[in-house]
C-alpha positions as CSV (number, residue, x, y, z in Angstrom):
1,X,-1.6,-18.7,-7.8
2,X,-0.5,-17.9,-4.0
3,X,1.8,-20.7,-2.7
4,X,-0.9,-23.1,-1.2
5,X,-0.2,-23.8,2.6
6,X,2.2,-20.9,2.7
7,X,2.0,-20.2,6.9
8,X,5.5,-20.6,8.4
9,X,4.0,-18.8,11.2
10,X,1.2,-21.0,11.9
11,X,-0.9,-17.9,12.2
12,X,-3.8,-19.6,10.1
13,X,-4.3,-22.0,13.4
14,X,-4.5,-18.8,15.9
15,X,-8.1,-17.7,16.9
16,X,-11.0,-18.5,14.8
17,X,-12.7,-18.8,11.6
18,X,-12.9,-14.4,12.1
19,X,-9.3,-14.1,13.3
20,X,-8.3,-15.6,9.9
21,X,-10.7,-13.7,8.0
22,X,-9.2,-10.6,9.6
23,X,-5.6,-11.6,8.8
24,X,-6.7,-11.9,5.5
25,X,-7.9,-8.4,5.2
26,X,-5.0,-7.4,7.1
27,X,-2.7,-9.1,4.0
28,X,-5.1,-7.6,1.4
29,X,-5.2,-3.9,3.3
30,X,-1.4,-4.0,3.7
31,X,-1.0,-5.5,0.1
32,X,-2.8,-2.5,-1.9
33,X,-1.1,-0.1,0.7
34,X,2.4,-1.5,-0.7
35,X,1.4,-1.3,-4.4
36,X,0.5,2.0,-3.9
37,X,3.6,2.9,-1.8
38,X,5.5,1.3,-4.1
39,X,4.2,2.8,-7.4
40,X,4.4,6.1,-5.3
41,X,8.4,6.0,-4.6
42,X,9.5,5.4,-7.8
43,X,7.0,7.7,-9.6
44,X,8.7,10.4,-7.2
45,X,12.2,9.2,-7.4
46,X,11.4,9.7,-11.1
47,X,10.9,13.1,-10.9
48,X,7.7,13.2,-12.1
49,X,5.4,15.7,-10.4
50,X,1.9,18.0,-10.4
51,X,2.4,21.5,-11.5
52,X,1.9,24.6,-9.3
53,X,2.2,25.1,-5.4
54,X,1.6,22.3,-2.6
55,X,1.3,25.2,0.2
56,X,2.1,29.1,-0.3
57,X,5.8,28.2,0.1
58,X,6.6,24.4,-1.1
59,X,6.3,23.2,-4.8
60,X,5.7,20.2,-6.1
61,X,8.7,20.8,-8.4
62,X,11.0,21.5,-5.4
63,X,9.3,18.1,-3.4
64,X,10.1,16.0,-6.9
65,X,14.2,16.9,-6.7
66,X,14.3,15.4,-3.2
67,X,14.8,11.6,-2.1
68,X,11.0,10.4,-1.2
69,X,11.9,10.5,3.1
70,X,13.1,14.3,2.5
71,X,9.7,15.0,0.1
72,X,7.3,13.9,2.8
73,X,9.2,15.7,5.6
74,X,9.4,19.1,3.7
75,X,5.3,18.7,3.4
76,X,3.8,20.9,5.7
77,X,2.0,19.7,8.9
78,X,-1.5,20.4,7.6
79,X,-1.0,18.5,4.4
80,X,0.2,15.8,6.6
81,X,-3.2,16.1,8.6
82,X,-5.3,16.1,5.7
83,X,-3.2,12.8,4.4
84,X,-4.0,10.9,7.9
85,X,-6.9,12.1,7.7
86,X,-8.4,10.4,4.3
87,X,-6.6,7.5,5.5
88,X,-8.5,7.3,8.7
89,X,-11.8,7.9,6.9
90,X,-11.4,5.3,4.1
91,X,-10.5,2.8,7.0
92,X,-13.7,4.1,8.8
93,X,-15.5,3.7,5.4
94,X,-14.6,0.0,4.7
95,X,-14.6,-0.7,8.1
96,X,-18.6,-0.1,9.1
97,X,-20.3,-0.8,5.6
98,X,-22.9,-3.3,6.0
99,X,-22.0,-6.9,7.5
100,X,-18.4,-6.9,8.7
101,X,-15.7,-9.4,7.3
102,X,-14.7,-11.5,10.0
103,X,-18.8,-11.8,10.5
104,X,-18.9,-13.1,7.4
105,X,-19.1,-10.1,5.2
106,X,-17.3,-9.2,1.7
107,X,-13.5,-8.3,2.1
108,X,-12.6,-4.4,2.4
109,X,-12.9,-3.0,-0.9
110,X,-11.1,0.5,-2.6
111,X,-13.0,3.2,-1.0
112,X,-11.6,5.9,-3.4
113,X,-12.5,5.5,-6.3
114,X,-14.9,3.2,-6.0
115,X,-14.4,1.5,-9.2
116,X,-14.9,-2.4,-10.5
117,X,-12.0,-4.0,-12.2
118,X,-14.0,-7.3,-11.2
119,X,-15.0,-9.8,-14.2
120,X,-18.0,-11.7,-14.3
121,X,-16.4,-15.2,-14.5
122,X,-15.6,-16.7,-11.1
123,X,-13.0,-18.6,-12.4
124,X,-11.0,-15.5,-14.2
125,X,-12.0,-13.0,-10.8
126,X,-10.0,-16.3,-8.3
127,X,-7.0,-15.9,-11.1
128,X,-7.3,-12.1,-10.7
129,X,-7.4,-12.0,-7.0
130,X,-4.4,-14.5,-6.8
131,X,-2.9,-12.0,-8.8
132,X,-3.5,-8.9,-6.7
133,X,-2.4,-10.6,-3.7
134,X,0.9,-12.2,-5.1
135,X,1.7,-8.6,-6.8
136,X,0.8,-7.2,-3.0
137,X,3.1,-9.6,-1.4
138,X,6.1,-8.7,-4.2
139,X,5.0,-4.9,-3.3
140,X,5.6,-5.5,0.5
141,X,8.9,-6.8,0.1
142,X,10.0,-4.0,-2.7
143,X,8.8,-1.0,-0.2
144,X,10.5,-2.3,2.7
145,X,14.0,-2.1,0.6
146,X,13.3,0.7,-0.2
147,X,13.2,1.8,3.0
148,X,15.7,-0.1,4.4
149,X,18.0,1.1,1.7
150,X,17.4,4.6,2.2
151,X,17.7,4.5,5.7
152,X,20.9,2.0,6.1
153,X,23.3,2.4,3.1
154,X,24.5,-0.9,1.5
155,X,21.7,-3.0,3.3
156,X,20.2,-3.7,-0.6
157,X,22.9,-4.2,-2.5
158,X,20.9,-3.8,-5.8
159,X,20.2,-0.4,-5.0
160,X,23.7,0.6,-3.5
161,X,25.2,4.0,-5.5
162,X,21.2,5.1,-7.1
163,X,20.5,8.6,-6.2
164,X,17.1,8.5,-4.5
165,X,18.3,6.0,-1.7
């Protein structure tokens, strides 16, 4: 279960009953984003990759020997473009469906698939959403060190001397 009364912050006291609900969706937006960002680096660090060509002139083989930062700068501008722009449209997706969540509407859901992991017991779906959202917050923390160990050397010492930071 999330730490109960976890706010050194005191943002749950700023703004109203919608201002928390949108933090909340920020946390669980942010969360997934992480996960994915995390599962992401070290599946690339890895080496694993797709077969065949990313553009006429970059492989995926050729992105999967390079750290993750040098991967996504040797993707070409229009892959970029087509990245942001999924992105933008999942965000526009989950962002206008039916009544909005800080009006009182369901949290944001995964746009892409749209699949249901959800079980039909109340008390096992709180358990699972504790869950996602402790996993999220462990996520956060892991892709920020990864950053911040790629981008200043020795600032992680548990990752000091591996090959992809």
């Amino acid at each position: 279960m999330p730490v109960k009364g976890f706010d050194p912050l005191g943002l749950a006291t700023l703004g109203s009953d919608s201002t928390l609900a949108w933090f909340r969706a920020a946390e669980l937006k942010h969360s997934r984003v992480a996960m994915l960002a995390t599962t992401g680096y070290l599946v690339q660090a890895a080496g694993v990759h797709f077969p065949g060509m990313l553009s006429s002139d970059v492989s995926f083989e050729s992105l999967s020997a390079m750290k993750p930062f040098d991967a996504w700068d040797a993707v070409p501008d229009l892959g970029k473009a087509q990245i942001y722009f999924t992105i933008f449209f999942a965000e526009l997706v989950t962002e206008t469906q039916g009544t909005h969540y800080t009006k009182g509407g369901d949290m944001p859901t995964i746009v892409f698939p749209p699949v249901n992991f959800a079980p039909s017991d109340p008390e096992k779906m709180k358990i699972q959403q504790s869950r996602e959202l402790n996993n999220g917050r462990l996520a956060m923390i892991a892709i920020m060190s990864f950053v911040a160990a790629a981008n200043v050397p020795g600032s992680v010492p548990l990752l000091i001397g591996n090959p992809m930071f």
